[in-house]
C-alpha positions as CSV (number, residue, x, y, z in Angstrom):
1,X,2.4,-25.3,-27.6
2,X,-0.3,-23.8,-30.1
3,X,-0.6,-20.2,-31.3
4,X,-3.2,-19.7,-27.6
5,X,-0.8,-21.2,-25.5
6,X,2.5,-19.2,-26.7
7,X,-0.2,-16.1,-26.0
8,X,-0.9,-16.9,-22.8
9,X,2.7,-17.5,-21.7
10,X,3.4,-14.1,-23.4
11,X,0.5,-12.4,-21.4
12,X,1.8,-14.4,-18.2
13,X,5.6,-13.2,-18.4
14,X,4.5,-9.4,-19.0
15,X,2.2,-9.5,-16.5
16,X,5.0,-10.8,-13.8
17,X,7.7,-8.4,-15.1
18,X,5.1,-5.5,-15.1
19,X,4.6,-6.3,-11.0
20,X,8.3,-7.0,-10.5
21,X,8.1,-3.4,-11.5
22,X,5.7,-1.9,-9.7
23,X,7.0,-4.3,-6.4
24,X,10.8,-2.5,-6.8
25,X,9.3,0.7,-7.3
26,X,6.4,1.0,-4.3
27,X,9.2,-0.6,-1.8
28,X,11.6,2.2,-2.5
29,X,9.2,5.0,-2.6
30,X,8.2,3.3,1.6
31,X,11.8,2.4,2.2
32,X,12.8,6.0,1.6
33,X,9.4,7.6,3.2
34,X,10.3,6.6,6.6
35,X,6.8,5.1,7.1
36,X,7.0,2.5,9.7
37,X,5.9,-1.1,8.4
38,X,6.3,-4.7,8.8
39,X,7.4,-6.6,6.0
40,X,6.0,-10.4,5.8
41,X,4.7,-13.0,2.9
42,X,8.1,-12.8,1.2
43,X,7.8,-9.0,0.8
44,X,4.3,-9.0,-1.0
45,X,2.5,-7.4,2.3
46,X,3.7,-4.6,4.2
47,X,1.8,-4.1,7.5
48,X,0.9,-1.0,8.6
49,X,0.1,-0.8,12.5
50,X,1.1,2.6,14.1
51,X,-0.8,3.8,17.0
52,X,-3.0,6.6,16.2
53,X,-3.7,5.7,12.3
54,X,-6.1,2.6,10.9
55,X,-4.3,-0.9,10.3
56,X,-3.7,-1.5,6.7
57,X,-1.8,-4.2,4.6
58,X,-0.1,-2.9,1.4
59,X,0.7,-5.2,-1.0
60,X,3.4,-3.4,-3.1
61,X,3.4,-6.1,-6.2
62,X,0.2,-4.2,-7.2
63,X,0.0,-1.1,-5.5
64,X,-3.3,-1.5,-3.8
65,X,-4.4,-1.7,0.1
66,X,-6.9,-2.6,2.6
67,X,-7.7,-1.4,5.9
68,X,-8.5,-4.3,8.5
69,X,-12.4,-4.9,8.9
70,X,-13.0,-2.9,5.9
71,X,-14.2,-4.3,2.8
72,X,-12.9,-1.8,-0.4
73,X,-9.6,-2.1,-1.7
74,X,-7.7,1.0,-2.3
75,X,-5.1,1.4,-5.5
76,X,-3.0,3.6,-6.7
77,X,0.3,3.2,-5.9
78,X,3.0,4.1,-2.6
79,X,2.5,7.6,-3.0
80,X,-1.3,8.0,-3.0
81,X,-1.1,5.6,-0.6
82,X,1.4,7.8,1.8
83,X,-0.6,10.7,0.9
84,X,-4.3,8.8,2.2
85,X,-2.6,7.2,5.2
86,X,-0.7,10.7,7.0
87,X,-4.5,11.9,6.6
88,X,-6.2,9.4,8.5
89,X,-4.1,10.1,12.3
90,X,-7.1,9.3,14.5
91,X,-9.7,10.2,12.4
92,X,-11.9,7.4,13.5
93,X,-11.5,4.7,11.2
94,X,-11.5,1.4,13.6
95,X,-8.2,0.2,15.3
């Protein structure tokens, strides 16, 4: 491979150990939270469906979520996340 493509593998191989990273860590901050979730796709979504609160995916490779029929993607991690969803108990974001 040329100087470019050595770069990019570089670039590739941080960028996978830095989500590995972020993955281990958001799944024990929710393990230990005792947030109720669904774990599917291999462990890169977490599903979120509790009565009483919007249903969100987390996908803990990157820290970021999305609540079902809505558009925006939230980021910032398991804990902002825990902190946003125990706000939003029936606060009439769309089931």
């Amino acid at each position: 491979m040329g100087d470019m493509g050595d770069d990019f593998a570089a670039m590739k191989a941080h960028r996978q150990a830095q989500h590995a990273g972020w993955k281990q860590k958001n799944m024990s901050i929710l393990s230990n939270s005792g947030a109720i979730f669904t774990v599917t796709n291999h462990g890169e979504t977490l599903l979120f469906r509790q009565t009483g609160y919007p249903r969100v995916d987390f996908y803990p490779s990157t820290g970021r979520w999305r609540v079902a029929g809505v558009t925006k993607t939230f980021r910032g991690g398991a804990e902002s996340f825990l902190r946003w969803y125990t706000k939003q108990s029936n606060v009439g974001v769309k089931q």
